[in-house]
N, C-alpha and C positions, 0 to 999 in steps of 0.2 A: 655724345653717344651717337653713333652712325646705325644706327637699325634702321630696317627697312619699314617703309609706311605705305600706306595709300592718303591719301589727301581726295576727300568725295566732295563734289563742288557740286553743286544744284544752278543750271541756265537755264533762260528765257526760249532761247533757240540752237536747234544746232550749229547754227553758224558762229553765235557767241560764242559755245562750248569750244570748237574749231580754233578760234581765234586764242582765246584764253590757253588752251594746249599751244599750241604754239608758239606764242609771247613767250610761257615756262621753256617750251621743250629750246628756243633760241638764246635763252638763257641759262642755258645747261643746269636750269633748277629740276626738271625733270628728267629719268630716263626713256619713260613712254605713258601714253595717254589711251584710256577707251573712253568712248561713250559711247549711252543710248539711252534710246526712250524712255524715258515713265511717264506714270501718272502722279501726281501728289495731290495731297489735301493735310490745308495747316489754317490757324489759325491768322486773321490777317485784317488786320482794324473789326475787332469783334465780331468777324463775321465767319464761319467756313469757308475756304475757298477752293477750289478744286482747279487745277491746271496740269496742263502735260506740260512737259520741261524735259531736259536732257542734262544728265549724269556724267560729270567727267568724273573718274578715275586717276589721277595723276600718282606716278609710282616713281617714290623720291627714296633720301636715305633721312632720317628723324632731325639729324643737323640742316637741311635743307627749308622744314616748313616754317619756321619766322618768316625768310625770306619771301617763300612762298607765297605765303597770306599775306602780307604786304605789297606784292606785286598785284594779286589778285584782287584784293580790298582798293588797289588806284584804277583796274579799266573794266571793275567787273559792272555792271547793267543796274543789277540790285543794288538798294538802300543800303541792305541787311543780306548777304551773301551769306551762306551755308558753307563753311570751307572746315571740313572734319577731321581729323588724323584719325587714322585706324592703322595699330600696329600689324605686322604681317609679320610670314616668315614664308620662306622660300626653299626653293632647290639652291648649292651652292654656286654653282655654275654662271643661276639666272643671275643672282645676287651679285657676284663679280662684275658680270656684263654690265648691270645697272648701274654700277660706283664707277666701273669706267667711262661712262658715256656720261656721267654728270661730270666728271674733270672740266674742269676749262684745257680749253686747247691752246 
């Protein structure tokens, strides 16, 4: 099934996040990346713990995220990385452009 997703990745810094987009987007697993800031607070060797972190966004098609997570899961920083699917749905247009730009060239 090719539907379109987001894949929400939680890093250490923006320069991970940067990097991480990148590796995907040169592996034509993604068609475009955002991030930005937060704050979080999770649970983390039985303590609260509170940190800023940066949010990638990565905007695949649903056939893409095994890949995906398996890319991510070998250069990502964390133990235990966050990497989410959230289905989405789009403008047609957008949606074309993004299937195009994950082809391999």
């Amino acid at each position: 099934m090719n539907n379109f997703v987001f894949v929400y990745i939680t890093n250490p810094s923006k320069e991970e996040a940067t990097e991480i987009a990148k590796h995907l987007l040169k592996k034509r697993l993604i068609a475009c990346a955002n991030i930005f800031p937060i704050n979080s607070m999770y649970w983390w060797e039985s303590k609260i713990a509170e940190e800023e972190e940066f949010i990638l966004i990565a905007k695949t098609i649903e056939g893409n995220f095994e890949k995906l997570k398996k890319e991510v899961e070998k250069i990502h920083p964390y133990s235990i990385p966050c990497i989410v699917k959230i289905p989405v749905s789009s403008n047609e247009k957008y949606f074309e452009w993004l299937k195009n730009e994950i082809k391999e060239r």
